[in-house]
N, C-alpha and C positions, 0 to 999 in steps of 0.2 A: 429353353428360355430364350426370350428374343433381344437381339442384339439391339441397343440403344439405337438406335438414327442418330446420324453424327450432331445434325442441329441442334439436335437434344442434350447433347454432349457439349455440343460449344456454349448452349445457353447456359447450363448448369457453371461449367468455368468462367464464366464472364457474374455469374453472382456472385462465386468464392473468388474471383482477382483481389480486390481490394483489400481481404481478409490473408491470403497470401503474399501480398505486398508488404501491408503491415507486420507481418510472424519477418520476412528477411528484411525487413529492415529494422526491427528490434535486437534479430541475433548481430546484423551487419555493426549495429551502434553498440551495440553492446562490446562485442570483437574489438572492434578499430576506435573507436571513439567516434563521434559524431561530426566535426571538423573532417577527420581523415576518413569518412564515407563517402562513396561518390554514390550518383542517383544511378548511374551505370551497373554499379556495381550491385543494388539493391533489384532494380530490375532486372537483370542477367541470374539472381538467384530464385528470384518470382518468376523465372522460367519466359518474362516476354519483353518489348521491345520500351528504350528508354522513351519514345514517344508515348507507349500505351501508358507505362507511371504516368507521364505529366497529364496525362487525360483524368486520370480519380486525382494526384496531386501534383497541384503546377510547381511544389519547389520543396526541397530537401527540408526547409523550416516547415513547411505544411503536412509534409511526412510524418517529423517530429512529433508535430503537436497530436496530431491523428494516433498513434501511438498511446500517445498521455494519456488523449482523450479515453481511446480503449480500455486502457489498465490501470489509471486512477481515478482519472475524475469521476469515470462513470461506476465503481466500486463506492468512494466516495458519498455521490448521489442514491447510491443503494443503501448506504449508513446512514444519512439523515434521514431517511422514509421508514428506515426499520426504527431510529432512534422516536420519530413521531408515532408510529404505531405500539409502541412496545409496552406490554402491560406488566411487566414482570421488575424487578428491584434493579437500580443502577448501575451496582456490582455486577451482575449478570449480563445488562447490556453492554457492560465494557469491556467484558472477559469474549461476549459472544462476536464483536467486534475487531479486539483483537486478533482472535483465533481463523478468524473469516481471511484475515487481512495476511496472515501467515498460507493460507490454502491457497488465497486467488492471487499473492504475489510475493511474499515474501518466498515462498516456496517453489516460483516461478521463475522463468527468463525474465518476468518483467520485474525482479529483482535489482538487475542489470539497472533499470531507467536512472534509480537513487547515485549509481558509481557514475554515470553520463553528466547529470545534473552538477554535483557537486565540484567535478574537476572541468568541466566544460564551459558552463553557463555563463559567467563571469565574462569569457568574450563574446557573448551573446546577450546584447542587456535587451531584444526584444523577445526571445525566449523566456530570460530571467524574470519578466514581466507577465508574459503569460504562464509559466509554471505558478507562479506564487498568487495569481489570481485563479487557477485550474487547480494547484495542488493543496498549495501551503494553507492561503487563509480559508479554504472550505473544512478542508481537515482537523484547522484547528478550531474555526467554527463549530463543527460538529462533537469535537474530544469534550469542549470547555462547558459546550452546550448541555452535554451529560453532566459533569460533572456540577452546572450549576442545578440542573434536574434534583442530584443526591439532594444537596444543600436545601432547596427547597419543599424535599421532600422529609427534611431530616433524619436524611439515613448518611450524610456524609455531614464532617463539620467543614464551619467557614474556613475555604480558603483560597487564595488566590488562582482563579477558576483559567487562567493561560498558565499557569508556573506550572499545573497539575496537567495541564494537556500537553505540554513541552515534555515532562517527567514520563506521560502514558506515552507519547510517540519516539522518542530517540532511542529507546531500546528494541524498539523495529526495525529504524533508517539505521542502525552499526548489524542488524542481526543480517539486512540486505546487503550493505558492504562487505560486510565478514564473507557473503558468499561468493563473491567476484574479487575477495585478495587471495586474504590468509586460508580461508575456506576450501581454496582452490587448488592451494600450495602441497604437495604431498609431505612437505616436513610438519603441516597440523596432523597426521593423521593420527599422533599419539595422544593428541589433547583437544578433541572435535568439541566443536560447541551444541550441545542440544538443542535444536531452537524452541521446540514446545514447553519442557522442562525449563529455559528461561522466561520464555512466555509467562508459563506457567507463576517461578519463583515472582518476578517482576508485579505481576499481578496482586500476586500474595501481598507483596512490603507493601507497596502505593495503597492497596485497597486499607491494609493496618492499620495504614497512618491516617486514611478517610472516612473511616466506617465509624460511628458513632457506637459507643460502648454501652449496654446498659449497667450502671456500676454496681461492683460489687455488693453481693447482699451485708450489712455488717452482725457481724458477733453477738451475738444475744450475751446480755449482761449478767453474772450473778452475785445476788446479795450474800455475803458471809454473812450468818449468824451469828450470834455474840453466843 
């Protein structure tokens, strides 16, 4: 077999750099907090030099968002496409969504981004602003957007179509938390949370309370004879 040519080799690593930039600087934020990251530190685990980072991005906020970018927004953007093509019943799109959303990060490092966001953002109101126009209002665009789908499809009844997409997403944002506290902690190990199996439960109640019932057939009546 013939050995690469080095050129070959450097070009290959200069298309995967930015894609290894972003993996150590999600574990780095992840780890230390986002504040107590340095760009040093992120490049020095991307294996190259603090000048090369700022060549793909010029500042630790650009890092961040590139990040996001990767592992919500653009998941995200895969849900409203799937939810525009989808032929199949509401319920199902919302089960096949969820369960997506547990594969490609609930179940992932970028798990981590939700524990960054929540305890971090706050001193960063120009993050906090783009997170919530990259994360918050798309996701909840697209939760509500289903759930108005059922309604006028009449397979869900009327109901306040943000309260039910608040309802369908918080029990993902605690299932990604739970992985970076108490998840983490060796004194859960006697009482681990399932996350599918809540998925799952979760799914079940919200959908209960949504689905439109066809109602019960009634009792056939009978005449006593005299």
């Amino acid at each position: 077999m013939a050995t690469p040519k080095p050129e070959h080799a450097r070009q290959r690593r200069k298309e995967t750099r930015p894609q290894e930039l972003l993996d150590a600087a999600l574990a780095l934020f992840v780890e230390k907090g986002f504040a107590a990251t340095r760009s040093e530190e992120v490049a020095r685990r991307a294996g190259v030099s603090k000048g090369t980072l700022y060549l793909y991005y010029p500042s630790k906020e650009e890092l961040f968002k590139a990040v996001v970018r990767q592992n919500m927004s653009s998941l995200i953007a895969e849900g409203l496409e799937l939810a525009g093509n989808f032929s199949g019943s509401s319920s199902e799109l919302l089960g096949c969504l969820m369960r997506t959303w547990w594969e490609r990060v609930g179940n992932t490092p970028a798990a981590g981004i939700h524990k960054i966001v929540i305890a971090e953002v706050r001193n960063f109101p120009e993050l906090a602003q783009f997170y919530s126009d990259e994360v918050i209002e798309p996701a909840d665009r697209l939760f509500s957007g289903i759930v108005q789908r059922g309604i006028d499809r009449g397979e869900f009844r009327p109901m306040p179509v943000h309260a039910v997409a608040h309802v369908l997403i918080a029990p993902m944002i605690f299932l990604a938390l739970h992985q970076h506290s108490f998840g983490a902690c060796p004194m859960n190990e006697d009482s681990p949370i399932d996350a599918e199996t809540m998925l799952t439960t979760q799914l079940d109640l919200v959908l209960g309370g949504l689905e439109v019932r066809a109602p019960a057939p009634r009792p056939a009546s009978h005449r006593v004879r005299a």
